[in-house]
N, C-alpha and C positions, 0 to 999 in steps of 0.2 A: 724311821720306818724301813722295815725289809724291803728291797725289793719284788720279792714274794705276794707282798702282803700290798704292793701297786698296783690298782688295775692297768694302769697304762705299760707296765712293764714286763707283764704277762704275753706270752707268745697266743694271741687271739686272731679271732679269723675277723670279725667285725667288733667293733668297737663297743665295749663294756658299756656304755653310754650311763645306765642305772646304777654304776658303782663308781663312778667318776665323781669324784669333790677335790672343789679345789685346792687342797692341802697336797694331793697326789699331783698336781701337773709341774711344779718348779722341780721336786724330785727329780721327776722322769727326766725330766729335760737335761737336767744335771747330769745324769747319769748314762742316756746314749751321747750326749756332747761329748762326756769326757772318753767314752767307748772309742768312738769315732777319734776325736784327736790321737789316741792310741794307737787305732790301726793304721792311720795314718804315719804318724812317726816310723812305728815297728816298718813296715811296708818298703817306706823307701829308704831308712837305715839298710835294708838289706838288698836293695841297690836293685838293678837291670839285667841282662836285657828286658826291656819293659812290653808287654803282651796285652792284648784286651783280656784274658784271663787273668793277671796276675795285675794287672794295675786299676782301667774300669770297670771290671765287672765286679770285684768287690769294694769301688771306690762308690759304685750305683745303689748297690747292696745296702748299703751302710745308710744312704743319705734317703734311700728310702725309707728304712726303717723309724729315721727321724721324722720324715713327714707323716708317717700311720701314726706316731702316738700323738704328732701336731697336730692334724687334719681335725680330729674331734674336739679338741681343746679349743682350737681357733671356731669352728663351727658353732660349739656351744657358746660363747660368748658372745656373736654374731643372732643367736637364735631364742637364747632363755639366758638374756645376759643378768647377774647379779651384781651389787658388789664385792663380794669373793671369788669371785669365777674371777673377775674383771681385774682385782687388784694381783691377781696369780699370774692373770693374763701377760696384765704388764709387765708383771717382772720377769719374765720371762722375754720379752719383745730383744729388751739389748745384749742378752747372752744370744739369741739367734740373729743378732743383726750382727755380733763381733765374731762368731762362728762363722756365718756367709764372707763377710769380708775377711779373715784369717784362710778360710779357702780360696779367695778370691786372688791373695797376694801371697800365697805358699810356693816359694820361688824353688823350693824341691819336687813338688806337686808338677809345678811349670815346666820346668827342663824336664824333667820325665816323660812328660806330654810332646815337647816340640822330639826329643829324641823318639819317641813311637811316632810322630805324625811325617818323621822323614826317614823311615823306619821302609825294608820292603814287604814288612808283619804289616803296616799301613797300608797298603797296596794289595793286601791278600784279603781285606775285612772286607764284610757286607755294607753294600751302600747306607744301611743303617746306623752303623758303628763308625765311620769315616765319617758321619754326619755328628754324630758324639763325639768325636774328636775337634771335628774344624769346629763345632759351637765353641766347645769348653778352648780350645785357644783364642777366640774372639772375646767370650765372657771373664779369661782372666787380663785381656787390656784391658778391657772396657771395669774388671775392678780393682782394678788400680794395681795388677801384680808387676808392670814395668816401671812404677815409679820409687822412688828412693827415698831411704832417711826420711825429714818431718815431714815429707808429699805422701808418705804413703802412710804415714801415723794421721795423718789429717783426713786423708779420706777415709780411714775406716773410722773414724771421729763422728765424720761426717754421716756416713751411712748408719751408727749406731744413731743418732739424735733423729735422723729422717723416720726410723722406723716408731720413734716414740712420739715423732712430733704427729704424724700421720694416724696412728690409733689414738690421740689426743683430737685431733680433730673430729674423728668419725664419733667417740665417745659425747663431744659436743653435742654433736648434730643428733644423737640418740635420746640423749638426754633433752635437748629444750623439743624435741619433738613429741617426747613422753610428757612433760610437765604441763605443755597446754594442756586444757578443754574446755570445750563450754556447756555448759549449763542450760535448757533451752525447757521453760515451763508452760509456757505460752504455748499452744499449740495452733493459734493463728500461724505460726510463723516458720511453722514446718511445709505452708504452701508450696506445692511445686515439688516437695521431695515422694521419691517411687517410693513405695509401700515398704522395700525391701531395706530401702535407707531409714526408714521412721525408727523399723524393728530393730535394727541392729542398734541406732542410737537408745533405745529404750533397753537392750540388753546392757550396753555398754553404761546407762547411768542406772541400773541393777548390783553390775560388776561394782562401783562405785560405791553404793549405798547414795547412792543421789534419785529425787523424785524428777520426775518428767522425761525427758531427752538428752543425751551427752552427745556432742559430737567431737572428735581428736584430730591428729592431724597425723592419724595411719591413712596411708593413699585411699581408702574405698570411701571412709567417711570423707575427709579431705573434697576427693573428685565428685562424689555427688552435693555436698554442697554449694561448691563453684559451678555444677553443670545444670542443678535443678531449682533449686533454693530458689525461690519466687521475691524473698527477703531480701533488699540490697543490700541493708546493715548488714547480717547475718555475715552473706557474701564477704563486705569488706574486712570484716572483722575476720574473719579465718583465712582471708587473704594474705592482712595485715603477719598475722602470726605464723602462718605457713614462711612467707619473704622474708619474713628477718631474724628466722631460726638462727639460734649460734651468733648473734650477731649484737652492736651496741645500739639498736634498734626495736624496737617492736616492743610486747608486754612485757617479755624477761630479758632487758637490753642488757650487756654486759654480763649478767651468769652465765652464759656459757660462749662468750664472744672467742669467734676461731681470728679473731682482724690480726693481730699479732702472729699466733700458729701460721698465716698463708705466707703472711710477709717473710717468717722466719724459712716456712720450704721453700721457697721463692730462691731466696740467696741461698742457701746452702744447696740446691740442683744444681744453681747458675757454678756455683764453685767446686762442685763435684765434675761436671763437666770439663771444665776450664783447668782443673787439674791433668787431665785425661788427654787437653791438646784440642776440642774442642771451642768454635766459636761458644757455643751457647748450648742450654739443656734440650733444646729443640732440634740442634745435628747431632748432638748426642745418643737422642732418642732413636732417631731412624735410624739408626748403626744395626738395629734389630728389628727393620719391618721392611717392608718389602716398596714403599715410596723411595725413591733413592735422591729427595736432596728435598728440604726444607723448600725453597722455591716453588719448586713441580707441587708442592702441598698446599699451596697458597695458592697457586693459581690453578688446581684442581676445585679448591672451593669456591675460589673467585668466579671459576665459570657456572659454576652448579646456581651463586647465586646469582649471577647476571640474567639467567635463562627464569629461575622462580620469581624475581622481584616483580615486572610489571603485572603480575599472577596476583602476585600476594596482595598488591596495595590496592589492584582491581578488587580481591575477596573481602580487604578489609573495608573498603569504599562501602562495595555491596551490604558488609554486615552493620555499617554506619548508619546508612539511609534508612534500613529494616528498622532498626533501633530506633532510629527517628518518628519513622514514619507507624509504624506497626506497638511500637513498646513504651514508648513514648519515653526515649532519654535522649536529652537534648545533646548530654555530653557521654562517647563509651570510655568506661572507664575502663583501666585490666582486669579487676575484679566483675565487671560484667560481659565479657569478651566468653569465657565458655558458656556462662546460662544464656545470654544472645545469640551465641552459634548453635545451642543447640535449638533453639526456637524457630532460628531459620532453616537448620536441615529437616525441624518436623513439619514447619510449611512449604518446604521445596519438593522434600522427598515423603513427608508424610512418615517419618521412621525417626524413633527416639531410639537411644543403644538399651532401654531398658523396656520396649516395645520385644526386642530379644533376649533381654534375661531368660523368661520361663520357656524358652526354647534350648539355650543351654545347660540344663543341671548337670552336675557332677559326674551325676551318677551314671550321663550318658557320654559327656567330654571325656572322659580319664578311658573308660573301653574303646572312644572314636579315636581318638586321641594314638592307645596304641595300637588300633585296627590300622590307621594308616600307614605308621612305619611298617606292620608287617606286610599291610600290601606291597610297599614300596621295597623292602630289602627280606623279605623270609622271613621275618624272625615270629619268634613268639613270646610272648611278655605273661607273667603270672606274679602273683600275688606270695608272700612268701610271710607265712602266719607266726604269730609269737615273736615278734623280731624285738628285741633290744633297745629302745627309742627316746629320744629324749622329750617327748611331748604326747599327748593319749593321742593326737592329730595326726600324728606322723605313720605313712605307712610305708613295708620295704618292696621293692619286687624284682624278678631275677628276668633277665633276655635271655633266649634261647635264640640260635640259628636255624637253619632250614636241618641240620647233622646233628642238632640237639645239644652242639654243642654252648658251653654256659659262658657266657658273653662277657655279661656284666652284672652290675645292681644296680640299685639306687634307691635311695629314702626320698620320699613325696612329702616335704610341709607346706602345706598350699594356701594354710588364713592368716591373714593378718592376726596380731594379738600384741599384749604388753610385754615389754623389755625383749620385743624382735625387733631386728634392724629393719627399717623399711626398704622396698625395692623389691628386684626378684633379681636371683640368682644360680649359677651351676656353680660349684667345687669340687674339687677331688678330694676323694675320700681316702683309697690307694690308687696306686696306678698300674695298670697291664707290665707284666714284669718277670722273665724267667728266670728261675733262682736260682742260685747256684748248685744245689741238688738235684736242679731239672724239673722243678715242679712249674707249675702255672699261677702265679696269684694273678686272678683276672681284676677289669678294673670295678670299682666302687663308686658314685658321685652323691651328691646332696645337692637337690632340686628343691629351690625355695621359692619362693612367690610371698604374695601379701594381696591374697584375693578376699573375695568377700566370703564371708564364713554361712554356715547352715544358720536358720533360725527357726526356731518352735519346732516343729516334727516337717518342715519343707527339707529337702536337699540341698546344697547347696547352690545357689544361682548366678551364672557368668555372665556377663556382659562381655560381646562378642570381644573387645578391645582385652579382656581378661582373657578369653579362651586366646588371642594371640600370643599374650607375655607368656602362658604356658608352652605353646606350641616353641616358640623362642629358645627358652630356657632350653627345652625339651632337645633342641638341636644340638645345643652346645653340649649337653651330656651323651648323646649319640656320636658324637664328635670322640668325646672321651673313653666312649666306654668299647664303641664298635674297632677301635685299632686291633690293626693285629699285628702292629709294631712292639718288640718285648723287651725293648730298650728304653727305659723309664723316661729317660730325658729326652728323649724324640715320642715318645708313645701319646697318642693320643692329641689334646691339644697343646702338650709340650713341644718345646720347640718350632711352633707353629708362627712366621711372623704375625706380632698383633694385630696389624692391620687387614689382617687378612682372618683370625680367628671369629669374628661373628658372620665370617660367609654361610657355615651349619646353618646357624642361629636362625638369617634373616630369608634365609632358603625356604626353612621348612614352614614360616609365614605362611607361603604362600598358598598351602594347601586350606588354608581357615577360611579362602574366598570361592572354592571351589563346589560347583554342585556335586558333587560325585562324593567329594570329602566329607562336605556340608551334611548328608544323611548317612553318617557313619556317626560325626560328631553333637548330631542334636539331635532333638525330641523331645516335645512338650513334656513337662515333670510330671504333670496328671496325666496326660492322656495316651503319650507316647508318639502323638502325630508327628509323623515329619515336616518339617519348615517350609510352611505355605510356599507355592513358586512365587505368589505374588510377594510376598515379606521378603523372598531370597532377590527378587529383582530390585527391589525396592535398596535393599542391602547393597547390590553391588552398583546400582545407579549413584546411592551416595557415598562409596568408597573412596572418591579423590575429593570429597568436600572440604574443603579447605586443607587440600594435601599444600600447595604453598606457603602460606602460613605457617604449616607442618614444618615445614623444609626450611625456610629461611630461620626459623626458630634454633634447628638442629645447626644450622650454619652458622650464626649465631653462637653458640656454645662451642665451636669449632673452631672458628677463630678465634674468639677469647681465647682460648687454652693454648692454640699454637704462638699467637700474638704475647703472652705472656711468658711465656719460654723460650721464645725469641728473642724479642726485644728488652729483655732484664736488662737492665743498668742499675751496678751496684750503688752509681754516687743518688741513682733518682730513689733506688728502693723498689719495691713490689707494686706501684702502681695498680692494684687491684681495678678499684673501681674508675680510674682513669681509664684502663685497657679496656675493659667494658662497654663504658660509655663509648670510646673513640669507635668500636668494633659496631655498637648499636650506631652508631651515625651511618655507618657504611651498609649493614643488610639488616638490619630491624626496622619494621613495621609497625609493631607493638612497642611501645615505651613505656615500660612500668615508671613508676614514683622516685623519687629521689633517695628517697630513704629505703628504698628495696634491697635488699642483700644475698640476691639470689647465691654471689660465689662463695659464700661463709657455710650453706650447704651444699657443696658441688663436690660428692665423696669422692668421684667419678678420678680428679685429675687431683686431688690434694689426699686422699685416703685409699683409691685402689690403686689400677695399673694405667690407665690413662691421662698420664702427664703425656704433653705434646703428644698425644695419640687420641684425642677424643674421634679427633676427624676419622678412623678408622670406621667407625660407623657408615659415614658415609662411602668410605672406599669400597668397605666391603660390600654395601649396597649395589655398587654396579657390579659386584662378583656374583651378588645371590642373584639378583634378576635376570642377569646375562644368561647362568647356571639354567633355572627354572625355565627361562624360554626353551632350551631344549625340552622338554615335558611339554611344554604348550604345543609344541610343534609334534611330538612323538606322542602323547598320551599321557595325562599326572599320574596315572598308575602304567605307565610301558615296564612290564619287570624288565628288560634288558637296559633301559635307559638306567631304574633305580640302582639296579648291581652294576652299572660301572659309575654312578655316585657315589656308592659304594667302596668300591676298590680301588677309586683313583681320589676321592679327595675324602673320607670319613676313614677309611682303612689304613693309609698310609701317615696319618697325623704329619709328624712334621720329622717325619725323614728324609723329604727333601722338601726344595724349594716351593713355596703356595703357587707362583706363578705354573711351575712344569704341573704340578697337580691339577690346575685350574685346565691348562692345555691339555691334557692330556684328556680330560673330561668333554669339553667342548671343542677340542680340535683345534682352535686358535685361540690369539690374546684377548681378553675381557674386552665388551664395547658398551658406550653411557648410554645406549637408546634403550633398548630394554627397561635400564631405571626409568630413565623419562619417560616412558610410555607408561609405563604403571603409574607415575604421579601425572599422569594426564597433563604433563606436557609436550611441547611439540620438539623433536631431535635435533632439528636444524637449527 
């Protein structure tokens, strides 16, 4: 094939999406890899003095261009995955894992870099570029470019198998996620489920060619059967197959079991690490986040769950005796833990989250949604017709500034459906980047979700807990897109420590609980009323309803992850469900079944970026709370407050430190009350 005749290899503005098949992606890949090692070679054959025009700016150049033909490739396979997409995908995985490691350990690359970084061309750059320099001298230790002979054959060994073993996994968990469903003809036994849930399951066993009802185990059907289902079979049963996804357990035990795959990233972190000079993959990690020692992490969580525990076992006591006394189950099982909690938030608070479905549609979330950013930062958002898309659902839209100037983009796929990963997520599409001719390529994201989709001629209908994961998502692309850093690897939420990158995210939360926000973002689907005050008090009355429970959960999954990146020992092995179990003895409340296999789908720390980093979640929690209480205190829409949110921690991405951005924003260092007063607990 011509290059010519590639889509991906075409000088495009947005990605060909409609003419992309997988026969085009190993090409492409082929063909800027080998571009790049060229300019490479050519580059520093012709030797120094070395300049950020002559060494990074088209070192940036380059490696950008390899992520714009990636960025779609990876996204489709994530989104409308086939098996041809899938098998292109993979072959592709270990030319960019041996590529990243070949940059990683290019010991001419290197000196080039420490000769510019002690350089007084070094001393004369924009605190941006000084910021590209110190990263990339940090990221070629940390891949292995100071080690020698079979240490450094080994780790790029290593790193090429991490990246196979890691989309091995997630392909897993895709797969036994799709394979379930059930079958449901009996219409006794859709008891208890919202109208909204029936209809979808009645579309979904249509899609099928099945009579009656299907339910799957994409999160909307999933969650309402765990929250509403009246059924306790029902219940257990999609419990049972949700828990032992990917695993040698449950209906499809062993087809697509990840038990091997963890154990295998397990030892090969632990040894990638320990190459490097490293105790373990968990002080390895933090070498790139802003916690500064394994310890301080452990006893950041340790305190968060000393303070939720006697909360949580008090909420769960509480939802026991309900269940006893009111539901009549002698014993709560986990499978009955959400439909009993939500039975008792409707007899405590009188408010079910599907009481507020038909106050959120679509069609009023997505205008509220960006009414709000604009109040808060200028901008203006519009709709951008005939776009290029990989799915009839997907829409694109452009951000403007208060000067008109063109921001960003982003593509919207907002339903659940077949062979999409489940979750919700932001990715980069390209990134904020000025070219070398002087031109501006602004940034681009992909804003995914797995909400509940339209049905019959209704619009679509949110559950407030959905209209948050948007509002979420939605931050983390404002994060991306709002920089006005033009240096790709600081731009946006590049070079951002991770544990500090969903401070956006869990910020712009906060506006989903706000009355002022609140009648931007909803309105009856028929009628347009805005949201009773009584419904909106009632809402914010049950806001901390089992937020401990909430919390020690997240805790929970927090130290699992650090505790297994920690404490690896190669002679014990991966100790998965040991590390588990030990971490549930210490802050879980809840004790699933024996045979539960929650870490066989846990993409989170074995298939994305948070290994020994889940805890960032919480970190960054006391940065967005901290953040937002200024707003509390100043007004949720104060324009002066938004525009220095704005310019001190969305604009600047990560050219420099999160801490200085954080201060610079609030005046001083981060403080935990704030979180604790929103999960309605007490600071002290």
């Amino acid at each position: 094939m011509a290059d010519g005749d590639n889509p991906l290899l075409r000088d495009f503005d947005l990605p060909p999406f409609s003419a992309i098949r997988p026969e085009h992606v190993e090409p492409a890949v082929d063909t800027v890899l080998a571009e790049n090692r060229q300019w490479r070679t050519d580059r520093l054959a012709a030797g120094g003095p070395w300049t950020w025009d002559n060494l990074l700016a088209p070192f940036e150049a380059a490696e950008d261009r390899l992520g714009r033909i990636w960025a779609p490739v990876s996204h489709m396979n994530s989104v409308v995955n086939g098996e041809a997409l899938r098998e292109a995908y993979n072959a592709c995985l270990p030319k960019l894992s041996e590529h990243a490691t070949e940059l990683a350990q290019d010991e001419g690359l290197f000196a080039a870099l420490k000769e510019l970084a002690a350089s007084e061309h070094y001393r004369e750059l924009a605190p941006a570029r000084r910021r590209v320099v110190d990263n990339a001298l940090r990221d070629f230790r940390l891949g292995g470019a100071e080690l020698s002979g079979e240490d450094k054959a080994r780790f790029k060994a290593i790193a090429s198998e991490l990246a196979t073993l890691s989309a091995r996994f997630e392909e897993n968990v895709l797969d036994a996620t799709q394979a379930w469903y059930k079958v449901v003809t009996d219409e006794s036994r859709l008891a208890g489920l919202p109208e909204q849930a029936r209809e979808q399951a009645r579309q979904s066993a249509a899609d099928r060619d099945e009579a009656g009802w299907v339910f799957t185990l994409d999160f909307p059907s999933f969650y309402a059967v765990m929250t509403f289902a009246d059924d306790r079979e029902l219940r257990q049963e999609v419990y049972t197959a949700w828990g032992t996804r990917a695993s040698e357990q449950g209906p499809h035990a062993g087809q697509w079991d990840n038990s091997e795959t963890m154990k295998r990233i397990l030892a090969l972190r632990h040894e990638q690490a320990q190459l490097l000079g490293f105790r373990d993959y968990a002080e390895y990690s933090l070498a790139t986040k802003m916690a500064p020692s394994p310890e301080q992490v452990i006893a950041f969580l340790q305190d968060l769950a000393d303070r939720a525990l006697p909360r949580a076992r008090q909420e769960l006591d509480e939802l026991t005796a309900f269940a006893r006394e009111e539901l009549g189950l002698d014993e709560l099982q986990p499978w009955d833990i959400a439909w009993a909690g939500e039975r008792l938030r409707q007899a405590r608070y009188d408010l079910s989250e599907e009481d507020l479905r038909p106050w959120f549609p679509e069609t009023k979330v997505i205008p509220g949604l960006f009414a709000v950013v604009e109040r808060l930062y200028g901008l203006t958002i519009r709709e951008v017709e005939g776009a290029d898309v990989w799915h009839d659902d997907v829409r694109l839209f452009e951000i403007h500034d208060a000067e008109g100037e063109t921001r960003g983009l982003f593509y919207l796929d907002l339903y659940a459906r077949r062979n999409k990963r489940g979750g919700a997520w932001m990715d980069e599409c390209r990134i904020r980047h000025r070219r070398e001719d002087g031109t501006l390529q602004v940034p681009v994201a992909f804003l995914t979700c797995n909400l509940s989709a339209p049905v019959g001629d209704k619009p679509a209908l949110f559950t407030h807990d959905e209209v948050v994961t948007l509002f979420h998502e939605f931050g983390h692309g404002l994060h991306h897109m709002l920089t006005q850093v033009e240096e790709p690897s600081v731009a946006g939420i590049n070079g951002v420590e991770w544990d500090a990158v969903e401070l956006p995210s869990q910020f712009l939360e906060n506006w989903c609980w706000q009355r002022e926000a609140l009648d931007l973002i909803s309105g009856h689907y028929e009628t347009g009323e805005r949201l009773p005050e009584e419904l909106f008090e009632r809402m914010t009355a049950a806001r901390n309803f089992h937020a401990a429970l909430q919390m020690v959960r997240q805790l929970e999954f927090s130290l699992f992850d650090f505790h297994l990146h920690r404490d690896y020992d190669p002679e014990a092995g991966g100790r998965v469900l040991e590390t588990l179990w030990a971490v549930r003895e210490q802050v879980a409340v809840v004790h699933p079944p024996e045979w539960h296999r929650f870490p066989h789908s846990f993409a989170h720390i074995f298939a994305g970026g948070y290994a020994a980093g889940y805890y960032s979640y919480k970190w960054a929690e006391v940065l967005s709370a901290d953040a937002f209480e200024r707003f509390e205190e100043e007004g949720i829409f104060n324009t002066e407050t938004g525009r220095a949110f704005l310019a001190e921690v969305l604009e600047v991405g990560g050219s420099r430190d999160a801490m200085d951005s954080f201060i610079a924003f609030r005046g001083r260092e981060p403080q935990v009350d704030a979180l604790l007063r929103h999960n309605g607990l007490d600071a002290a």
